[in-house]
Kinemage of the C-alpha trace (Angstrom):
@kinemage 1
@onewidth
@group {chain A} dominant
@subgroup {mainchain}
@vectorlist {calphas} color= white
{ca unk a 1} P 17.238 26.466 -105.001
{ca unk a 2} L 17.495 26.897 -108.351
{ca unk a 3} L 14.596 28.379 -110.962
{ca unk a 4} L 13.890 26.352 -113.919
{ca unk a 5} L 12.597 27.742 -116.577
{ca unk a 6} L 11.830 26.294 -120.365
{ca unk a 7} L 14.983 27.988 -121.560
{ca unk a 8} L 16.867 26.474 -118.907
{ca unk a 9} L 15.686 23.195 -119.378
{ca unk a 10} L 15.629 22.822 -123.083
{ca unk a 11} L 19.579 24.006 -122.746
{ca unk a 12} L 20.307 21.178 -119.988
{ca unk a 13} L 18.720 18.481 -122.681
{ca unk a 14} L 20.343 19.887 -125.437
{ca unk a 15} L 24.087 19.522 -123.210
{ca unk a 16} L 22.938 15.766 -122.232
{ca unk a 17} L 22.405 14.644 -125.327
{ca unk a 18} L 25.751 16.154 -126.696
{ca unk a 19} L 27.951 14.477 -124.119
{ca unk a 20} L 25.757 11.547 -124.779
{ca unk a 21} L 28.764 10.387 -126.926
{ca unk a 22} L 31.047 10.956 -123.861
{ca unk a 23} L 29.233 8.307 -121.861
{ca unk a 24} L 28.766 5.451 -124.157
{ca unk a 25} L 32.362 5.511 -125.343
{ca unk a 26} L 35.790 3.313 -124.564
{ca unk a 27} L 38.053 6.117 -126.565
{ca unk a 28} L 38.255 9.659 -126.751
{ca unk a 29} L 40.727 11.223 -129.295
{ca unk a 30} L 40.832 15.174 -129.036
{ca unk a 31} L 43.753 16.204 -131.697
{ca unk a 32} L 44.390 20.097 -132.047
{ca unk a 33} L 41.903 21.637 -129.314
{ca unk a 34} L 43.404 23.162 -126.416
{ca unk a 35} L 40.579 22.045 -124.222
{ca unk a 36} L 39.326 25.278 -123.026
{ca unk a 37} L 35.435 25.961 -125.009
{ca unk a 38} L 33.089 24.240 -123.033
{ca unk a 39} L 30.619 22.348 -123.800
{ca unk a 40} L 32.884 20.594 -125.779
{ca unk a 41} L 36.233 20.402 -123.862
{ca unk a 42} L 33.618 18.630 -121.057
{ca unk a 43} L 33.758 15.495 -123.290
{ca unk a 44} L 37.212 14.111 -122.577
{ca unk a 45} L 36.631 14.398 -118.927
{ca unk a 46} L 33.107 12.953 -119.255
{ca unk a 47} L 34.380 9.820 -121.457
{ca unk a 48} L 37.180 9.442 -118.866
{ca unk a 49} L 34.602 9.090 -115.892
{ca unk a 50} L 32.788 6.856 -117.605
{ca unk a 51} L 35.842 4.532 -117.894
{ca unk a 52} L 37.137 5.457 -121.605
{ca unk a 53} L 40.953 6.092 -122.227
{ca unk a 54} L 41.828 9.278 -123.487
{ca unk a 55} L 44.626 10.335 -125.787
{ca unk a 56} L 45.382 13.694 -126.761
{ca unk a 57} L 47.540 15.062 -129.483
{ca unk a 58} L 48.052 18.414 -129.435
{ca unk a 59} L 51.143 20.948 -129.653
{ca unk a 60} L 50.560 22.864 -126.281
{ca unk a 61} L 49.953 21.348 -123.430
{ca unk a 62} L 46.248 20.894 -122.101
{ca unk a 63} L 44.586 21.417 -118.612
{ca unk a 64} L 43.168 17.536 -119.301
{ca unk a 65} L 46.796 16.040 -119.732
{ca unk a 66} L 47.207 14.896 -116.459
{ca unk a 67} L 43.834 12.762 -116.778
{ca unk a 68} L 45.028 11.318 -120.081
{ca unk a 69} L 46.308 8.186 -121.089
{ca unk a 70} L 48.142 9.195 -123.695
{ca unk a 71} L 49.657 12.542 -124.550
{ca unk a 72} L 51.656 14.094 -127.789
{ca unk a 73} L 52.910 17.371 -127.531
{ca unk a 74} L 53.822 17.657 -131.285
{ca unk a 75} L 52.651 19.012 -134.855
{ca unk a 76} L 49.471 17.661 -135.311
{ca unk a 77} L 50.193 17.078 -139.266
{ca unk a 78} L 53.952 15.790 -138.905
{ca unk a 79} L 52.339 13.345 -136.288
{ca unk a 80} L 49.561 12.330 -138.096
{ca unk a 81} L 51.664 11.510 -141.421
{ca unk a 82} L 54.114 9.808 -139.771
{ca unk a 83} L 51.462 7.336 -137.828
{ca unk a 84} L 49.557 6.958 -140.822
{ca unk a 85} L 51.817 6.864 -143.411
{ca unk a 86} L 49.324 5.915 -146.055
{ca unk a 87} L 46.697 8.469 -145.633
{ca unk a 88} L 49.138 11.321 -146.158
């Protein structure tokens, strides 16, 4: 059994409520992150349980490819411009 403390706590909330986003969404988009710093590489996986698609765009492969929708191993800029052409 586990001891929980304030600290503890207050750090669980804190994680909730920033995969909060995770949950409540039907796309995730990570572009340029190789998926590896938690808390924040939990958030594809967390959208994708909760029955989002994910895409990722990134020029290495990921650990969270396999889970993914869509995947683009490319340069992120060269990828970008060419998709959206008018924003460049």
């Amino acid at each position: 059994m586990r001891a929980l403390t304030w600290a503890s706590a207050e750090r669980e909330l804190r994680l909730s409520l920033a995969l909060q986003p995770g949950v409540q969404t039907r796309l995730s988009v990570a572009i340029g992150s190789s998926l590896v710093v938690y808390p924040a590489a939990a958030l594809p996986g967390v959208a994708k349980t909760h029955g989002a698609q994910l895409a990722i765009l990134n020029r290495e492969p990921t650990g969270f490819d396999r889970m993914a929708d869509l995947v683009i191993n490319a340069e992120i800029g060269d990828t970008l411009s060419a998709s959206f052409p008018g924003l460049a």
